[in-house]
C-alpha positions as CSV (number, residue, x, y, z in Angstrom):
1,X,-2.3,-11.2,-3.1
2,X,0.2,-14.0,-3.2
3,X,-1.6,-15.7,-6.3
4,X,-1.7,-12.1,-7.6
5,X,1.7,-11.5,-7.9
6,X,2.3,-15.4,-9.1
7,X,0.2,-14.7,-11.7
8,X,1.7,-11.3,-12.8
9,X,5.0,-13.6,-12.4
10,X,3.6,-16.1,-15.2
11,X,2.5,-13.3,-17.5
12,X,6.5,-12.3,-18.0
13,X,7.7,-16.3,-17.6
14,X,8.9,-16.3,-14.6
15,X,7.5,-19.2,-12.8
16,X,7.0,-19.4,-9.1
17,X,4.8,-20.6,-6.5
18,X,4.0,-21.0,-2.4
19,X,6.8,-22.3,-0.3
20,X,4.5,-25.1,1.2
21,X,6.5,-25.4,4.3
22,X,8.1,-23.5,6.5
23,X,12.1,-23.7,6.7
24,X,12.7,-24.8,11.1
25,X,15.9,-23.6,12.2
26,X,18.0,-25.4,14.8
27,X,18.7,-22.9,17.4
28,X,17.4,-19.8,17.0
29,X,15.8,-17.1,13.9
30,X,18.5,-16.0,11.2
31,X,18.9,-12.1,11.5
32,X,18.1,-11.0,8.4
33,X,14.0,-11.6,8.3
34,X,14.7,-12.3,4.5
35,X,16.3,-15.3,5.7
36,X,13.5,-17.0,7.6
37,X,11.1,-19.7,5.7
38,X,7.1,-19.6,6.2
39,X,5.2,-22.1,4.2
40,X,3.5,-18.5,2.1
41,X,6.7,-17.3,1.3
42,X,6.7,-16.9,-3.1
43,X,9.8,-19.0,-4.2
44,X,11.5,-20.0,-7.7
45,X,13.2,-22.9,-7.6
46,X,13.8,-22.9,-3.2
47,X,14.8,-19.3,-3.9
48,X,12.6,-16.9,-2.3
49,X,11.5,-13.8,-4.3
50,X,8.6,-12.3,-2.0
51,X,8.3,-12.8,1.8
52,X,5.3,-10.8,3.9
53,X,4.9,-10.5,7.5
54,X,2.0,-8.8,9.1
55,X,2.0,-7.8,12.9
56,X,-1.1,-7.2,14.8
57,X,-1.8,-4.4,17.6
58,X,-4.8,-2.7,19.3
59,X,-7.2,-3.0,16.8
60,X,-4.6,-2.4,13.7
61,X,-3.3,-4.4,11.0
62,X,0.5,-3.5,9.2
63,X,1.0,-5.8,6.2
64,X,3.9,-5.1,4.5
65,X,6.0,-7.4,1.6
66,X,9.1,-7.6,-0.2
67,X,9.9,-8.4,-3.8
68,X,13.1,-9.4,-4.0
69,X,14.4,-8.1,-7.7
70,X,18.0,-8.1,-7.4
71,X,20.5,-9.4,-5.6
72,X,21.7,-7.0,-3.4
73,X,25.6,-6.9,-2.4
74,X,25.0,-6.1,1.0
75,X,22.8,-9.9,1.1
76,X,24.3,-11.5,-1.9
77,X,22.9,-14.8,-0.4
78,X,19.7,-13.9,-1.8
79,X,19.5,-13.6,-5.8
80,X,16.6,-11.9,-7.1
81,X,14.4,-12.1,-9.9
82,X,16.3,-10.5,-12.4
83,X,19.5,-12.8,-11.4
84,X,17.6,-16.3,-12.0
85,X,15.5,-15.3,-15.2
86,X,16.1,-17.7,-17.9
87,X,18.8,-16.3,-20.4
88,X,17.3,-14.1,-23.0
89,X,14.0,-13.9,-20.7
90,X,13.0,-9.9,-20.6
91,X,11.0,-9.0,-17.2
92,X,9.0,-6.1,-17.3
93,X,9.3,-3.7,-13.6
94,X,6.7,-1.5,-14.8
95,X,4.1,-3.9,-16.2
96,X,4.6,-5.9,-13.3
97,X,3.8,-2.8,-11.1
98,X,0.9,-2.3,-13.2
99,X,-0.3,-5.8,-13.0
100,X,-0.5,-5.2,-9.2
101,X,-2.0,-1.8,-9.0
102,X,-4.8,-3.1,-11.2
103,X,-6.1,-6.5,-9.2
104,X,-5.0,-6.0,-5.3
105,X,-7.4,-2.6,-5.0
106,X,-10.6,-4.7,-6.1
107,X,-9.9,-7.5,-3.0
108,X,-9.6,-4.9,-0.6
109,X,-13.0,-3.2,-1.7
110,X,-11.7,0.4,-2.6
111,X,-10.5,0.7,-6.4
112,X,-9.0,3.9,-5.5
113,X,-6.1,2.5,-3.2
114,X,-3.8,1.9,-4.9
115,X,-1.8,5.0,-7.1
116,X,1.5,5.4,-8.2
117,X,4.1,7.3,-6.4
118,X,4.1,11.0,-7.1
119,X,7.4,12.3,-8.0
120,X,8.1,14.3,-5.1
121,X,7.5,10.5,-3.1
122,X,10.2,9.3,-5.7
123,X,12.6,11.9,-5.4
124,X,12.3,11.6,-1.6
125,X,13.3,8.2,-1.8
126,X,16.1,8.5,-4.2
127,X,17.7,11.0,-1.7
128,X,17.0,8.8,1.2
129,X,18.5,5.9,-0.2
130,X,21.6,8.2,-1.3
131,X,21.9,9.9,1.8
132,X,20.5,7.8,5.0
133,X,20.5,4.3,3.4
134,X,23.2,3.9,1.2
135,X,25.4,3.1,4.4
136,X,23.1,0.7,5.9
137,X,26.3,-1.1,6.8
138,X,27.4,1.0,9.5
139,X,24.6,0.8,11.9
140,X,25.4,-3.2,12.1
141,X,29.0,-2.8,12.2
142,X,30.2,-3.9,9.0
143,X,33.7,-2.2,6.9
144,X,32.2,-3.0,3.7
145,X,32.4,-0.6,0.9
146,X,28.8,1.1,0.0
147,X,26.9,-0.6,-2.9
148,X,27.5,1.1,-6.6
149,X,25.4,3.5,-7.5
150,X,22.9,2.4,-10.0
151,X,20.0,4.6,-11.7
152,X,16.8,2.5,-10.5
């Protein structure tokens, strides 16, 4: 999936590869998840763009993955890939989301997995973001303002 999304990378010019080793950290793990280093981690340039974790329990697998697009201003450590595109470079969201939906489905033996959100899903998440997320800030204990509302 990693070369997958590389690829899809190349196909709008963004260039990026595997970590190749993992970031150690002196004491103990950063908080923010995003922060830590593992040797799979997608970077461009030392900047990581996708991380994955996967945890294992009784029989189950949870995979899950971030593609870090913008920088956000509640982790404005972390640009995105829209902040370190060449100047005058265009990336594509949607083909990009189409990229993937076409070739992970085929490596994990069931071309139906993988569908677009519905709009109801969409609308959902809009209002979650807006209503439940948008304050993220106060369940760590931070003052800061919340982000600016944006239309993606």
């Amino acid at each position: 999936i990693h070369q997958i999304l590389i690829d899809a990378f190349q196909q709008q010019s963004f260039s990026s590869s595997l970590r190749g080793s993992a970031i150690t950290f002196p004491s103990s793990e950063p908080f923010l998840c995003f922060s830590r280093g593992d040797e799979r981690d997608i970077v461009h340039h030392q900047h990581k763009v996708v991380g994955s974790a996967q945890r294992r329990r009784k029989g189950a697998i949870l995979q899950h993955g971030s593609i870090l697009l913008r920088r956000s201003d509640l982790a404005p450590q972390f640009p995105g890939i829209l902040d370190l595109l060449e100047p005058g470079t265009q990336f594509e969201q949607d083909q990009l989301t189409e990229a993937l939906c076409a070739r992970i489905p085929p490596l994990l033996g069931d071309p139906e997995i993988a569908i677009l959100p519905s709009q109801n899903i969409e609308q959902r998440t809009k209002e979650l973001c807006e209503t439940k997320y948008r304050s993220v800030e106060k369940r760590f204990g931070g003052n800061r303002e919340p982000a600016p509302k944006t239309d993606g």
